[in-house]
C-alpha positions as CSV (number, residue, x, y, z in Angstrom):
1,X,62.2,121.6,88.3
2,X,60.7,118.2,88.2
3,X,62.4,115.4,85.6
4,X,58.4,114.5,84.7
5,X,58.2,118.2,83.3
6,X,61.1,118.3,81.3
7,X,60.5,118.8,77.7
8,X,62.1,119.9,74.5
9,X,65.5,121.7,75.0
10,X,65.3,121.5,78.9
11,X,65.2,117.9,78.6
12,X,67.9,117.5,75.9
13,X,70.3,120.1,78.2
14,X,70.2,117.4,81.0
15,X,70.6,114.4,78.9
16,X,74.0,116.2,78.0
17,X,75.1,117.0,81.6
18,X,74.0,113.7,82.4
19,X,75.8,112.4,79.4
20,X,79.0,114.3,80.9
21,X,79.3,117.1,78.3
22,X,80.0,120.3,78.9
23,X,78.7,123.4,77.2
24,X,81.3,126.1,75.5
25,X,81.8,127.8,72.1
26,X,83.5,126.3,69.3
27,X,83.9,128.3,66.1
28,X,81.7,131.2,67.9
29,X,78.5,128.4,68.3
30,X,77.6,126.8,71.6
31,X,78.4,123.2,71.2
32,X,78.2,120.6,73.4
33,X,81.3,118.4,74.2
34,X,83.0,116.1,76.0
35,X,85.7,117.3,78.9
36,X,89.2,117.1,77.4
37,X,91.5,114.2,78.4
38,X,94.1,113.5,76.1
39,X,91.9,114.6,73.1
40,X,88.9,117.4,72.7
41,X,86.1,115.5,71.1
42,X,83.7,117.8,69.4
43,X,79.7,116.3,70.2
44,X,77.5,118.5,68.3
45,X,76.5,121.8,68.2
46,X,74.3,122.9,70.8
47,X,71.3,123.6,68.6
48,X,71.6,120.2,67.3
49,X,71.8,118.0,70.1
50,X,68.2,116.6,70.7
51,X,68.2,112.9,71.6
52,X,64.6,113.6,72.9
53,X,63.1,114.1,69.6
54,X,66.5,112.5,67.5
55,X,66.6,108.7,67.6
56,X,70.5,108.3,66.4
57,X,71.2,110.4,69.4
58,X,68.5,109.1,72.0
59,X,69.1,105.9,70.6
60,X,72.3,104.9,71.8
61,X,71.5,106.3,75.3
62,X,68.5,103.4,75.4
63,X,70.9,100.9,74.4
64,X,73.3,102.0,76.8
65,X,72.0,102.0,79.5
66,X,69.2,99.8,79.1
67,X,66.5,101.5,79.1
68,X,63.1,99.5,78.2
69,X,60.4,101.8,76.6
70,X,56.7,100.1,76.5
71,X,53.9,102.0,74.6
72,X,51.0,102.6,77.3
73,X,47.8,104.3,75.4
74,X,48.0,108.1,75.0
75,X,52.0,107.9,77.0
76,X,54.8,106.4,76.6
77,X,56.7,104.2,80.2
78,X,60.3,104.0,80.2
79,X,61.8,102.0,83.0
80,X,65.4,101.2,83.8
81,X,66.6,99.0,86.4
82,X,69.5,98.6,89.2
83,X,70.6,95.3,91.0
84,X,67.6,93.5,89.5
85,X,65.1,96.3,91.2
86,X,63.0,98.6,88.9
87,X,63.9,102.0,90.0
88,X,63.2,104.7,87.5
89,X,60.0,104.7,86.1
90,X,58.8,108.1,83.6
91,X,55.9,108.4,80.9
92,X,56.1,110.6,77.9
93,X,54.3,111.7,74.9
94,X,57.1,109.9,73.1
95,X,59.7,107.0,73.7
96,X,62.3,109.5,73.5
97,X,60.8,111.7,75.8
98,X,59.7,108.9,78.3
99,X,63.3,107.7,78.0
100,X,65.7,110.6,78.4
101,X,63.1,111.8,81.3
102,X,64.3,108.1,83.0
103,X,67.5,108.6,82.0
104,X,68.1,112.1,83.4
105,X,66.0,110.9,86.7
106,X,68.5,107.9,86.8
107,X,71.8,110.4,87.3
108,X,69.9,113.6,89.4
109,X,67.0,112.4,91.0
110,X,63.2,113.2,90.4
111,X,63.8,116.6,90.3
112,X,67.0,119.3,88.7
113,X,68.0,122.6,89.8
């Protein structure tokens, strides 16, 4: 599937395995978390995990990883950059979706299995 058509909880399922989370139960409810090291860190529960459409979630990600996020008439660009070249370039209805599309793009390419 292409990154440009990722929407809704398709987009927010490749933020996380972009994020490095892994999907498994926890108290019977998928839940989204990180791999264990020392420690098991819960993230959120799967159904609540939306950093497309949740800006304390999204939010971090844009910081992060710098993502800049320019309003462009009807869309939204998001853009992110690697050794001073612009390399990732997505639109979206919203920043968040713009941005997590650019994110996602940034870790898999401009398209996911």
């Amino acid at each position: 599937m292409k990154v440009e058509d990722l929407v809704g909880e398709k987009l927010n399922h490749w933020v996380a395995k972009a994020e490095g989370l892994v999907l498994g139960k926890w108290l019977e409810e998928d839940t989204w978390y990180k791999q264990p090291s020392k420690r098991e860190y819960i993230i959120c529960k799967a159904k609540h995990w939306e950093p497309s459409s949740v800006w304390a979630q999204g939010g971090p990600i844009i910081d992060r990883e710098r993502i800049k996020v320019d309003p462009g008439g009807a869309e939204w660009t998001a853009s992110m950059s690697r050794d001073n070249c612009v390399q990732y370039i997505h639109v979206g209805e919203t920043a968040l979706i713009a941005a997590m599309r650019c994110f996602v793009a940034s870790r898999y390419g401009d398209e996911v299995p």
